[in-house]
Biopython code that builds the backbone (N, CA, C, O; Angstrom):
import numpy as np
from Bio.PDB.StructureBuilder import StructureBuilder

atoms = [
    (1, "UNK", "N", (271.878, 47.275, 143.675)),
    (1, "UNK", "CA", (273.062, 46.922, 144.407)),
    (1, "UNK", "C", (274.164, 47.901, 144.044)),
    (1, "UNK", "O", (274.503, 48.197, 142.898)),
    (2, "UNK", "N", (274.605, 48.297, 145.019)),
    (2, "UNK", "CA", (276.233, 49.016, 145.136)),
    (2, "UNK", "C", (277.209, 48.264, 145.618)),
    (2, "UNK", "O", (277.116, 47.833, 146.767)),
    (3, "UNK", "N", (278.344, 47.970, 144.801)),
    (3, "UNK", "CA", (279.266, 47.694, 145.069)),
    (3, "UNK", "C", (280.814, 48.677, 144.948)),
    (3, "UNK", "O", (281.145, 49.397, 144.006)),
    (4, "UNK", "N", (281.539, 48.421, 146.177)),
    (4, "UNK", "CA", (282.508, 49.502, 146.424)),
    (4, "UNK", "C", (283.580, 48.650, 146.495)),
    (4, "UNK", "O", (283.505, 47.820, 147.401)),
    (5, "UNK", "N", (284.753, 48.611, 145.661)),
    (5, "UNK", "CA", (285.945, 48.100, 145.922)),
    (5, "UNK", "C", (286.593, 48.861, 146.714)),
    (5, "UNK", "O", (286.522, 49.932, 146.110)),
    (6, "UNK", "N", (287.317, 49.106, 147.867)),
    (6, "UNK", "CA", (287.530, 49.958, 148.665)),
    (6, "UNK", "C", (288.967, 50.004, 148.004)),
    (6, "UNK", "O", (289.527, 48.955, 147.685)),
    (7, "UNK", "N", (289.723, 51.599, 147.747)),
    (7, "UNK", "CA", (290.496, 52.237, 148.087)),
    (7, "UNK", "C", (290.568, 53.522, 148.203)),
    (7, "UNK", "O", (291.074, 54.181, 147.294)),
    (8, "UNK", "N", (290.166, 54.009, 149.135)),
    (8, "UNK", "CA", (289.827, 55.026, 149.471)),
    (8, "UNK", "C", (290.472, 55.228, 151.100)),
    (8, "UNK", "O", (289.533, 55.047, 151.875)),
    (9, "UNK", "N", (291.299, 55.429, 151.593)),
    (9, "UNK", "CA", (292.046, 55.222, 153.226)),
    (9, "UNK", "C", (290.872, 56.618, 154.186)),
    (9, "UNK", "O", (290.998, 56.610, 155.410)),
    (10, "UNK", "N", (290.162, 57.355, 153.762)),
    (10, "UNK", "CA", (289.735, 58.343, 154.667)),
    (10, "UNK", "C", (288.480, 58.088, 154.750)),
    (10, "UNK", "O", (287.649, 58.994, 154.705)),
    (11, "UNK", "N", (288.126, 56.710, 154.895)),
    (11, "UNK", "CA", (287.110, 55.962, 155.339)),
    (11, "UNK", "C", (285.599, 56.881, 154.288)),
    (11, "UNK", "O", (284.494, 56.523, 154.696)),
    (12, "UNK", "N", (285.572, 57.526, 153.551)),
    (12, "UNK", "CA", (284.425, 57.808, 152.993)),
    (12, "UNK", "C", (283.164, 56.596, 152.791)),
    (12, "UNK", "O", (281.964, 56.796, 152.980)),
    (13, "UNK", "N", (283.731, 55.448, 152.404)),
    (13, "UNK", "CA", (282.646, 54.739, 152.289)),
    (13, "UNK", "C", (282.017, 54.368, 153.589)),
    (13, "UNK", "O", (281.081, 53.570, 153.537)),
    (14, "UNK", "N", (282.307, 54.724, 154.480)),
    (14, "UNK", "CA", (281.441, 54.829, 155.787)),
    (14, "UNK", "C", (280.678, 56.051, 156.262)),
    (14, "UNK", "O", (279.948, 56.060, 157.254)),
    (15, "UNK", "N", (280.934, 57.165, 155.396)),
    (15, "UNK", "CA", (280.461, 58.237, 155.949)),
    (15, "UNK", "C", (279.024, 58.616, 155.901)),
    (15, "UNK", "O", (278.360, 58.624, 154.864)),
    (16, "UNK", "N", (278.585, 58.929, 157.079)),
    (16, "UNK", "CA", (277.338, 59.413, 157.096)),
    (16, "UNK", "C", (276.951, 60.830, 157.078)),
    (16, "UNK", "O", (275.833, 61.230, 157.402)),
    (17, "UNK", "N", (277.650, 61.363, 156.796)),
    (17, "UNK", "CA", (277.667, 62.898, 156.497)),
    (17, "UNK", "C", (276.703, 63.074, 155.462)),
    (17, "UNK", "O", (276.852, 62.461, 154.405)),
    (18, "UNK", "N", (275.404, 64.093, 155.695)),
    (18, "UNK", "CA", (274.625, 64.311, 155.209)),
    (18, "UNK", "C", (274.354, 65.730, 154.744)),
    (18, "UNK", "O", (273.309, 66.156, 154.251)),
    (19, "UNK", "N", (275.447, 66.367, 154.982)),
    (19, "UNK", "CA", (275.598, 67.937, 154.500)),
    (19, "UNK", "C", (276.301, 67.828, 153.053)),
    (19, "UNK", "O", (277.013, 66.882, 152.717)),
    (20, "UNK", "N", (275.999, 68.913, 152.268)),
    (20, "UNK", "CA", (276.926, 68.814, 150.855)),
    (20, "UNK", "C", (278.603, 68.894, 150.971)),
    (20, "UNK", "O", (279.190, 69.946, 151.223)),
    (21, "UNK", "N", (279.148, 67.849, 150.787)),
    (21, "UNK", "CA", (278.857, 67.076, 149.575)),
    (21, "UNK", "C", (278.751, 65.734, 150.574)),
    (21, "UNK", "O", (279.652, 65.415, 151.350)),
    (22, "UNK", "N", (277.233, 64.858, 150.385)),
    (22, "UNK", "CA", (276.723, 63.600, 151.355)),
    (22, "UNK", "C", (277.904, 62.803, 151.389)),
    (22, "UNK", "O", (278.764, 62.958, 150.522)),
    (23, "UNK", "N", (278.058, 61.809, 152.472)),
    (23, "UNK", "CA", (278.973, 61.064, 152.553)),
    (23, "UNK", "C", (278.295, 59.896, 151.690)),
    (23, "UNK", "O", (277.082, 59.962, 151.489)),
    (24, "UNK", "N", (279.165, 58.655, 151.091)),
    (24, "UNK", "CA", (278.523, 57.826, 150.290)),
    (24, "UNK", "C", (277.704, 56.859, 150.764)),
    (24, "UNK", "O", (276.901, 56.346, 149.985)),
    (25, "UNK", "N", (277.766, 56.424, 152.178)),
    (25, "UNK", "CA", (277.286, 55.553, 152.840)),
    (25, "UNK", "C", (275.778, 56.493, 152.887)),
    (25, "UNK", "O", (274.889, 55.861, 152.315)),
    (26, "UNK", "N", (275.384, 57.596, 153.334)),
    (26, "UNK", "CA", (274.233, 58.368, 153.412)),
    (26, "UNK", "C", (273.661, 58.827, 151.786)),
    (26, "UNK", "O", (272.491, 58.857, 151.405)),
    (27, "UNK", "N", (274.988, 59.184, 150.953)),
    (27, "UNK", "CA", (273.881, 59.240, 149.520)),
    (27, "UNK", "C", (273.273, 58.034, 149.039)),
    (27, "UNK", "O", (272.220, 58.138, 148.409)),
    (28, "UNK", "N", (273.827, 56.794, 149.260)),
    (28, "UNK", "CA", (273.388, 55.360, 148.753)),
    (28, "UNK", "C", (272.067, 54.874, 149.610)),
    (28, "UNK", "O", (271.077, 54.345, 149.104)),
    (29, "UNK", "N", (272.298, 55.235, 151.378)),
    (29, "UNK", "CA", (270.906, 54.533, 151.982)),
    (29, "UNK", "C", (269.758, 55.767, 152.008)),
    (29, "UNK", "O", (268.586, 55.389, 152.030)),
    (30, "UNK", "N", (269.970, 56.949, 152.007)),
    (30, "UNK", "CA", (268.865, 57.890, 152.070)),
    (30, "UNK", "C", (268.466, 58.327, 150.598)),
    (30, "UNK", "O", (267.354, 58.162, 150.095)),
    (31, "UNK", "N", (269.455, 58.852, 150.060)),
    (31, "UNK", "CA", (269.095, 59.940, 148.859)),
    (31, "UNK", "C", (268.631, 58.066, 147.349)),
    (31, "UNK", "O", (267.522, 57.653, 147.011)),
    (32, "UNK", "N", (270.046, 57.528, 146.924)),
    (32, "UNK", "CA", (269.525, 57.015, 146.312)),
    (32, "UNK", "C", (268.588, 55.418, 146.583)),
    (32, "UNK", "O", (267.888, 54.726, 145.844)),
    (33, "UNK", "N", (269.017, 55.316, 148.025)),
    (33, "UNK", "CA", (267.708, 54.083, 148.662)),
    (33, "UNK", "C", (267.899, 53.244, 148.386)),
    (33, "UNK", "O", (266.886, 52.549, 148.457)),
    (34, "UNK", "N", (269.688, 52.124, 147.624)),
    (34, "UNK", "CA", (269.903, 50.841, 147.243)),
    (34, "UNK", "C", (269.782, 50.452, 148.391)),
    (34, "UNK", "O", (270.073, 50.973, 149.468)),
    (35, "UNK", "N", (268.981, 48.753, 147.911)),
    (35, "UNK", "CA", (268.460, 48.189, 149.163)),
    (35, "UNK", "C", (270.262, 47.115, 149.424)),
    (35, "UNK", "O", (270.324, 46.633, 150.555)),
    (36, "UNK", "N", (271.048, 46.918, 148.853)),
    (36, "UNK", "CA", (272.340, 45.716, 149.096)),
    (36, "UNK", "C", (273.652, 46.761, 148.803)),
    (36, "UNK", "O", (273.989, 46.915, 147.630)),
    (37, "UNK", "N", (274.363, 47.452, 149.842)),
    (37, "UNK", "CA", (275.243, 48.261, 149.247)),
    (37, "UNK", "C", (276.542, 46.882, 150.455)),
    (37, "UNK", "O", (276.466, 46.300, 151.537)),
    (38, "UNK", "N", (277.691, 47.036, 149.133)),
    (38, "UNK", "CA", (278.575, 45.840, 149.744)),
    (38, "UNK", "C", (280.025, 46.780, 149.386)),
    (38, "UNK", "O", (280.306, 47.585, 148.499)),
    (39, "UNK", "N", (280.721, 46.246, 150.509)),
    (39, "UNK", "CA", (281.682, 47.079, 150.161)),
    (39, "UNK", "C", (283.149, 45.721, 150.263)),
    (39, "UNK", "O", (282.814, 44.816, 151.026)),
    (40, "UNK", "N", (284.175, 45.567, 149.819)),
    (40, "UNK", "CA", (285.299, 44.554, 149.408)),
    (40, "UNK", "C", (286.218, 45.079, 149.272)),
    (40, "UNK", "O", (286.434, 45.946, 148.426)),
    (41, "UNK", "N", (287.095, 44.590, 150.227)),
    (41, "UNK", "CA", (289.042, 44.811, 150.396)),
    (41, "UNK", "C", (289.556, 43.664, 149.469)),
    (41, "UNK", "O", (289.335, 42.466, 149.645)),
    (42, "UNK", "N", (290.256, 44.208, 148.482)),
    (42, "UNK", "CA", (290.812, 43.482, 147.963)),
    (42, "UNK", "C", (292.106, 42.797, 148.496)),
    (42, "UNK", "O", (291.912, 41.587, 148.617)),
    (43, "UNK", "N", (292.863, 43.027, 148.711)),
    (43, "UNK", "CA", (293.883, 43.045, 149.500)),
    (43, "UNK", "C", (293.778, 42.509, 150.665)),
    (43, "UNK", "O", (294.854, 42.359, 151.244)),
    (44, "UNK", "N", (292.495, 42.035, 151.419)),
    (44, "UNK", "CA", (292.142, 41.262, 152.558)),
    (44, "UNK", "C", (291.307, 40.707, 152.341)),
    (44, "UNK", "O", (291.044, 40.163, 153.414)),
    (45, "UNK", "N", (290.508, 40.365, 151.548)),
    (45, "UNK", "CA", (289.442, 39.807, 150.966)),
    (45, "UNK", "C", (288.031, 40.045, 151.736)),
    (45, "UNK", "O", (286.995, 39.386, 151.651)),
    (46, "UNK", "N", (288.363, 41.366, 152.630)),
    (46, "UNK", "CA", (287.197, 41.433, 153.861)),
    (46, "UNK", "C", (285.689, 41.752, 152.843)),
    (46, "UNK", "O", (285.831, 42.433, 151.828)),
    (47, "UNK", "N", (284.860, 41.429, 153.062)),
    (47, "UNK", "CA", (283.433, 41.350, 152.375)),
    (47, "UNK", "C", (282.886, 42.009, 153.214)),
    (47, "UNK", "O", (283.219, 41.663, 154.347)),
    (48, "UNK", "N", (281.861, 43.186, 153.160)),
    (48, "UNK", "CA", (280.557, 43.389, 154.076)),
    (48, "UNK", "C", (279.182, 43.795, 153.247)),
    (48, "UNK", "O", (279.013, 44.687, 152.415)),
    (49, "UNK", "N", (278.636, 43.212, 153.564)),
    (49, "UNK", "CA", (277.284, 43.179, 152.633)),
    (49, "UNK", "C", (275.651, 43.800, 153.936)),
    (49, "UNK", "O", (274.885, 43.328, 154.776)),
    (50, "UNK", "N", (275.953, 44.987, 153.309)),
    (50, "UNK", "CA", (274.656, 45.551, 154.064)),
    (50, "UNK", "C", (273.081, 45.444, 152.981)),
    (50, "UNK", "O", (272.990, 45.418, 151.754)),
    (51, "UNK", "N", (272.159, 45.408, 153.895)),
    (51, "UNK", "CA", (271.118, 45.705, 153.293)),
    (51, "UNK", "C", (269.557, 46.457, 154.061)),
    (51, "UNK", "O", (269.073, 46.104, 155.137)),
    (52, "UNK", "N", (269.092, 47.399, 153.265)),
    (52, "UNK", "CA", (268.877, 48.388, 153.699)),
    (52, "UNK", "C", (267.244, 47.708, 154.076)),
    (52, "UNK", "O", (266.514, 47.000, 153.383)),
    (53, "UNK", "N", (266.999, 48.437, 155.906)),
    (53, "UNK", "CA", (265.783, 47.220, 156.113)),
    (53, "UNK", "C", (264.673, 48.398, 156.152)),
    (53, "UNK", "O", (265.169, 49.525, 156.160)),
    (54, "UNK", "N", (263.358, 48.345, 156.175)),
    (54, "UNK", "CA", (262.347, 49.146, 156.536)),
    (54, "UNK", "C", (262.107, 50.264, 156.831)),
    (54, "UNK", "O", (261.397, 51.039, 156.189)),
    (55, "UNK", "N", (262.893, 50.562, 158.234)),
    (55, "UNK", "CA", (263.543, 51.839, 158.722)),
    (55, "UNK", "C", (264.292, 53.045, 158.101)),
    (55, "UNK", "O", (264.636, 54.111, 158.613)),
    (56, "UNK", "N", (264.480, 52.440, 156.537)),
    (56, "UNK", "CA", (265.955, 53.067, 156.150)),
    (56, "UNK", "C", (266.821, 53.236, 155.675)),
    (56, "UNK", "O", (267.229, 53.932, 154.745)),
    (57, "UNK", "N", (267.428, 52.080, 156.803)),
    (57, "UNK", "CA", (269.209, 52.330, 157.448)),
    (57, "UNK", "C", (269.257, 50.911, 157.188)),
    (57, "UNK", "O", (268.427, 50.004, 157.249)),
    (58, "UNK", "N", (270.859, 51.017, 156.785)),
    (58, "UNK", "CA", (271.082, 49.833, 156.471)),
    (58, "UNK", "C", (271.599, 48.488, 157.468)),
    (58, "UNK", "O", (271.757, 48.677, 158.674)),
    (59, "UNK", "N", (271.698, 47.938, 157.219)),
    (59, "UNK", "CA", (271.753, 46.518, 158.233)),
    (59, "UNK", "C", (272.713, 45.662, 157.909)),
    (59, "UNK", "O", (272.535, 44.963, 156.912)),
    (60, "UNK", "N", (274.097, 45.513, 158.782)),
    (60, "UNK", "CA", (275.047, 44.673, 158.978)),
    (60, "UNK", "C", (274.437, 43.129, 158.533)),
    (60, "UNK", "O", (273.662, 42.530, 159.278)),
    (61, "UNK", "N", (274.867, 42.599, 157.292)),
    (61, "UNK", "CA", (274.535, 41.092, 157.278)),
    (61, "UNK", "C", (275.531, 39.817, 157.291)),
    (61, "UNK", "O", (276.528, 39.637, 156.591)),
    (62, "UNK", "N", (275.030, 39.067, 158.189)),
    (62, "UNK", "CA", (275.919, 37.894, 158.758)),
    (62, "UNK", "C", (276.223, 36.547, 157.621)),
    (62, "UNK", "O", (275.327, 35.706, 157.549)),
    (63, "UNK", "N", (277.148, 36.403, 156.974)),
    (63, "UNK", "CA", (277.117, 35.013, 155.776)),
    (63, "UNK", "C", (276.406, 34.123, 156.440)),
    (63, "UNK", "O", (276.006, 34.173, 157.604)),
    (64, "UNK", "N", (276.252, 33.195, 155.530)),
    (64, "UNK", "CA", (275.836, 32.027, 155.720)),
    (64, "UNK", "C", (277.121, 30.863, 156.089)),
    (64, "UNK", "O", (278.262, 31.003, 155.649)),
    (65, "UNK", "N", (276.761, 29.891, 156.834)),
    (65, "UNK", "CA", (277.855, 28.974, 156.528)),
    (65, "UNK", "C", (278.796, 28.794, 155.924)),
    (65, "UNK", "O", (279.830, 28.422, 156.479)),
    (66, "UNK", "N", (278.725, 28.991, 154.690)),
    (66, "UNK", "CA", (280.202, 29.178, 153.657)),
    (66, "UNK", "C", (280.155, 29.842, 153.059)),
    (66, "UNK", "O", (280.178, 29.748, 151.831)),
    (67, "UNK", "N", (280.014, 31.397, 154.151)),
    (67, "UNK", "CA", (280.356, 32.805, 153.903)),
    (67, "UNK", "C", (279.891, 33.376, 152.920)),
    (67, "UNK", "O", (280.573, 34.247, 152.381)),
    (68, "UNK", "N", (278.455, 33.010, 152.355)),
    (68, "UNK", "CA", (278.206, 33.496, 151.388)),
    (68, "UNK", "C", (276.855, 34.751, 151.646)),
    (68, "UNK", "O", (276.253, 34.590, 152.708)),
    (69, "UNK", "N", (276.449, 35.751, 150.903)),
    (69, "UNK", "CA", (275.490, 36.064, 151.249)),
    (69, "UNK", "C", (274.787, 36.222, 149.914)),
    (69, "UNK", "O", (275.263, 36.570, 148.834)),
    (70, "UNK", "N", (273.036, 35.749, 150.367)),
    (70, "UNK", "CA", (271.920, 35.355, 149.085)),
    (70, "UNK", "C", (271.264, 37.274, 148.863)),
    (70, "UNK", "O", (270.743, 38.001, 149.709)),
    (71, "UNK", "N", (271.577, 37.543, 147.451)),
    (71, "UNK", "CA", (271.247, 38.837, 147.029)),
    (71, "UNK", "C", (269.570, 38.252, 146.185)),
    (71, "UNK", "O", (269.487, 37.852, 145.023)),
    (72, "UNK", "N", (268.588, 38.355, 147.031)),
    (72, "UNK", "CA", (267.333, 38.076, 146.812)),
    (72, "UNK", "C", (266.644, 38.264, 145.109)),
    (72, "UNK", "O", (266.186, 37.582, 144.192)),
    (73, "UNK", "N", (266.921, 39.546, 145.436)),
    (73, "UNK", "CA", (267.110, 40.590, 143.677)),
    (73, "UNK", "C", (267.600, 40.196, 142.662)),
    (73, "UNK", "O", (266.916, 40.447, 141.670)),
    (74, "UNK", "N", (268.574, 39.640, 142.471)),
    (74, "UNK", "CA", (269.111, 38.985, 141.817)),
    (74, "UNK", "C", (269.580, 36.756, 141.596)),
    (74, "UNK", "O", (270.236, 36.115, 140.775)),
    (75, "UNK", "N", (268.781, 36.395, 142.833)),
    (75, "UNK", "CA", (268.518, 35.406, 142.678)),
    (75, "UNK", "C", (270.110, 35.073, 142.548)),
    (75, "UNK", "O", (270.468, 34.458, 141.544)),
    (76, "UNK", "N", (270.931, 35.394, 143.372)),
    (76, "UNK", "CA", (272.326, 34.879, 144.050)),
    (76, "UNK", "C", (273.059, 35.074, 144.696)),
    (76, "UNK", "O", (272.874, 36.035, 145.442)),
    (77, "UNK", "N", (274.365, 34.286, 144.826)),
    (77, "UNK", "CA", (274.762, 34.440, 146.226)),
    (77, "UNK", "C", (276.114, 34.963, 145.494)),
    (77, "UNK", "O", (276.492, 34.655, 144.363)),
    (78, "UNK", "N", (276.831, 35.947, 146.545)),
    (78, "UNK", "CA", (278.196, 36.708, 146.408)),
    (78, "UNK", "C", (279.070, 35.942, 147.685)),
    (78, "UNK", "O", (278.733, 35.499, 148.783)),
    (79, "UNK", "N", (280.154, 36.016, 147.064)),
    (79, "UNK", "CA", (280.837, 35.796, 148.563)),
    (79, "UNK", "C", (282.334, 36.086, 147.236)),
    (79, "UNK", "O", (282.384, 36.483, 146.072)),
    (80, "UNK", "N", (283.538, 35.527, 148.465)),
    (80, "UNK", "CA", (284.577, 35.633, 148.314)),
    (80, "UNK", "C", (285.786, 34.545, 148.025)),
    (80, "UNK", "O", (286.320, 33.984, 148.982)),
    (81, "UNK", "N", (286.080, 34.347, 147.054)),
    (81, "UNK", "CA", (286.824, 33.172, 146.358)),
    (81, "UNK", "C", (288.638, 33.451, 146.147)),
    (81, "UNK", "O", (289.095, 34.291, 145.372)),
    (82, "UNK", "N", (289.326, 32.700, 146.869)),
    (82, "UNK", "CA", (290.574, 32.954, 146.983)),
    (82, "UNK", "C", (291.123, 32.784, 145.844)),
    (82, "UNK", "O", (290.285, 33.574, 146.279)),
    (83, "UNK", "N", (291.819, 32.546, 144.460)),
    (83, "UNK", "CA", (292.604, 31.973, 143.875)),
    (83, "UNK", "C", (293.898, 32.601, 142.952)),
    (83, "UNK", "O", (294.806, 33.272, 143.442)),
    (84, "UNK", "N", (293.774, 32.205, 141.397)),
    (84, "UNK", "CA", (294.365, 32.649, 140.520)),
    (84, "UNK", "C", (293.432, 33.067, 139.101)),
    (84, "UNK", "O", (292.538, 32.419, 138.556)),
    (85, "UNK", "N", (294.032, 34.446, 138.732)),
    (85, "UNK", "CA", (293.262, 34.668, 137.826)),
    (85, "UNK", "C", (293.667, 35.314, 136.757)),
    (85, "UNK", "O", (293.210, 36.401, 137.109)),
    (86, "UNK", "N", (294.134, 35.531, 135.773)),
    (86, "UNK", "CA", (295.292, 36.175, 134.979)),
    (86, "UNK", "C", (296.948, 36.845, 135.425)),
    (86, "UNK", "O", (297.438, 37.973, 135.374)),
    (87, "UNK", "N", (297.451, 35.496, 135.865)),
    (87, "UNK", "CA", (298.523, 35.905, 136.624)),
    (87, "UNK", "C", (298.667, 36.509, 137.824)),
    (87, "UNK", "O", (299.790, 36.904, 138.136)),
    (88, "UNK", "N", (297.951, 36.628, 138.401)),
    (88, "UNK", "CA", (297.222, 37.064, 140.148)),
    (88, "UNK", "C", (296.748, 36.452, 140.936)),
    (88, "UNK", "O", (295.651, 35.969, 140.655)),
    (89, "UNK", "N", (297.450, 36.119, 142.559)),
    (89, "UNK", "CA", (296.974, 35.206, 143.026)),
    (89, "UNK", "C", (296.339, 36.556, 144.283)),
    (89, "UNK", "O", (296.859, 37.589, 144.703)),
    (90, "UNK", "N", (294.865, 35.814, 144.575)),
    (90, "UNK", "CA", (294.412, 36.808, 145.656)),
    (90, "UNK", "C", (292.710, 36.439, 145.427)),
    (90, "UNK", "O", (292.173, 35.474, 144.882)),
    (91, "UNK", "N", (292.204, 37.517, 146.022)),
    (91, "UNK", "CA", (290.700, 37.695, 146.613)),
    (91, "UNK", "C", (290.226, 38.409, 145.141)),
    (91, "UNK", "O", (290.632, 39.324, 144.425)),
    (92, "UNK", "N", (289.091, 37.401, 145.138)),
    (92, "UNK", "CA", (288.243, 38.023, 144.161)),
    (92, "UNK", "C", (286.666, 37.431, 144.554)),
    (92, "UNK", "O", (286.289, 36.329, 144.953)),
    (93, "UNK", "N", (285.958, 38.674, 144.251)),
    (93, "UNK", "CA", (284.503, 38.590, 143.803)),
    (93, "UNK", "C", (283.785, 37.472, 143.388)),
    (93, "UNK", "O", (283.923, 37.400, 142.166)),
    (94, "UNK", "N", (282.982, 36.428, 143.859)),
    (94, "UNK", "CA", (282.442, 35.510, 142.931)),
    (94, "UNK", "C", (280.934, 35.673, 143.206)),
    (94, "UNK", "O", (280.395, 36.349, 144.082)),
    (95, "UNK", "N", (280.289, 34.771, 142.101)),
    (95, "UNK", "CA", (278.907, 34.684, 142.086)),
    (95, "UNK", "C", (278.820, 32.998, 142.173)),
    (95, "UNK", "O", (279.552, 32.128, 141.702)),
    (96, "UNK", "N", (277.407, 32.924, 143.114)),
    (96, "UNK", "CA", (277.123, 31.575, 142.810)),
    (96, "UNK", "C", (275.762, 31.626, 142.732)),
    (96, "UNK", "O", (275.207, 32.669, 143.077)),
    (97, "UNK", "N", (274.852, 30.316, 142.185)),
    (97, "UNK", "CA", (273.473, 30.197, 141.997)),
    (97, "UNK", "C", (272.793, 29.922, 143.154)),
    (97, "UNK", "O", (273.271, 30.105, 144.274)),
    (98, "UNK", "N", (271.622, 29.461, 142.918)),
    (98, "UNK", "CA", (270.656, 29.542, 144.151)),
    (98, "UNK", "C", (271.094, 27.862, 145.011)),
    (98, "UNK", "O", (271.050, 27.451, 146.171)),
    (99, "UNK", "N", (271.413, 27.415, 143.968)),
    (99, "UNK", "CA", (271.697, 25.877, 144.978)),
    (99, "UNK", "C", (273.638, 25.955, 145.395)),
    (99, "UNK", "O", (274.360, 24.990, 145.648)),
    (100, "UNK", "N", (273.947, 27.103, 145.348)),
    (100, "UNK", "CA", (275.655, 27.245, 145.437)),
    (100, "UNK", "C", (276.690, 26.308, 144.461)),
    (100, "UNK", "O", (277.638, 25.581, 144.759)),
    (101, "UNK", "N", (275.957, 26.725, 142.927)),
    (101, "UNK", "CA", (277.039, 26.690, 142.530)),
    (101, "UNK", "C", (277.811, 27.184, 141.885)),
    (101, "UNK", "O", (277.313, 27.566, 140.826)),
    (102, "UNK", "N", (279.001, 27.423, 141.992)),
    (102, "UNK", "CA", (280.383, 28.499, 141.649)),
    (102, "UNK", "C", (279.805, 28.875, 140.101)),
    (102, "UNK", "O", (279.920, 27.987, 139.257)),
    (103, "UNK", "N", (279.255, 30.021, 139.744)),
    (103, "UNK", "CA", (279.371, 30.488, 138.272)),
    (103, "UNK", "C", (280.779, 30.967, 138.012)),
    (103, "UNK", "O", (281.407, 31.823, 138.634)),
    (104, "UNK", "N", (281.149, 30.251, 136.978)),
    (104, "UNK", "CA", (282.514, 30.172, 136.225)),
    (104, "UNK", "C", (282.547, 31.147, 135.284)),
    (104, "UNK", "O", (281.576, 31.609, 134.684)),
    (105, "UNK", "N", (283.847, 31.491, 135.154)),
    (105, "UNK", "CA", (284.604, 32.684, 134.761)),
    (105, "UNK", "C", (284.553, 32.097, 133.012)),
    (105, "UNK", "O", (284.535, 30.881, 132.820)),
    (106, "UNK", "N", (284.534, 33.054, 131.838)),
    (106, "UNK", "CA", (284.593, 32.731, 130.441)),
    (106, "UNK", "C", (286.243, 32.103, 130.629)),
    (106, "UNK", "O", (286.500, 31.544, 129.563)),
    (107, "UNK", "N", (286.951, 32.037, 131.189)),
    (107, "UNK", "CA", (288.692, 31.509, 131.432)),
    (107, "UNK", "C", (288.204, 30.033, 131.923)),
    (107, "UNK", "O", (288.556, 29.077, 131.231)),
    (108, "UNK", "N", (287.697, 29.885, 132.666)),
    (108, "UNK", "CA", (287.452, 28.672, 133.025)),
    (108, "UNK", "C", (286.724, 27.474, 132.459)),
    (108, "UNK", "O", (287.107, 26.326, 132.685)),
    (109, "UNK", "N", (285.674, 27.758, 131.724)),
    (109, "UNK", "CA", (284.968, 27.075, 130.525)),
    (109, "UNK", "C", (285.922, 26.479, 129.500)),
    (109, "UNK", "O", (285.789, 25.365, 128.993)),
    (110, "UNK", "N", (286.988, 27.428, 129.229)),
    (110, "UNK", "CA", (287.547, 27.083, 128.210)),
    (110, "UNK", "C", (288.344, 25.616, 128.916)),
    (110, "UNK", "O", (289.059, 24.904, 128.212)),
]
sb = StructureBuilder()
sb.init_structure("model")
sb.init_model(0)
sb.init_chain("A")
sb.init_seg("    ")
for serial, (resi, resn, name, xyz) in enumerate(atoms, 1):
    if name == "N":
        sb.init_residue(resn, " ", resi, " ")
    sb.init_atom(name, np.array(xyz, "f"), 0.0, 1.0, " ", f" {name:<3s}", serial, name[0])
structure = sb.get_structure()
């Protein structure tokens, strides 16, 4: 799995440019072949979770019901959790288990 926090404004993480120097979207699905490359706006909390099918090329994937998507490989689900988290209110990254439930932060246990 690749994950890309996007700030980058000249869209590289979309690029398919395959001449030197590869665009990252083409070094990740051709050269290094991750099958779940996901990319996350922090700042909008936008999620896109591709995964790379047979052919290739990678493949636009649709959440589930409560927006989550199941990373097979790893036996969980990612999605996107609004809250507070060391003085920061906003979009963050979460993990959940196979029956959806929220794996908690070492802050939160306590």
């Amino acid at each position: 799995m690749v994950l890309e926090i996007l700030s980058d404004t000249d869209g590289s993480e979309y690029s398919t440019e395959s001449k030197y120097p590869p665009g990252k979207w083409f070094f990740y699905e051709q050269i290094l072949q991750v099958p779940n490359y996901i990319i996350f706006e922090p700042d909008s909390g936008r999620l896109e979770v591709y995964r790379r099918e047979q052919s290739g090329k990678y493949k636009f994937r649709v959440p589930d019901e409560n927006n989550l998507y199941w990373l097979p490989e790893m036996q969980l689900f990612i999605g996107v959790w609004q809250g507070r988290l060391e003085d920061r209110d906003g979009y963050w990254l979460r993990w959940w288990d196979e029956v959806k439930n929220l794996l908690l932060w070492r802050s939160e246990l306590l």
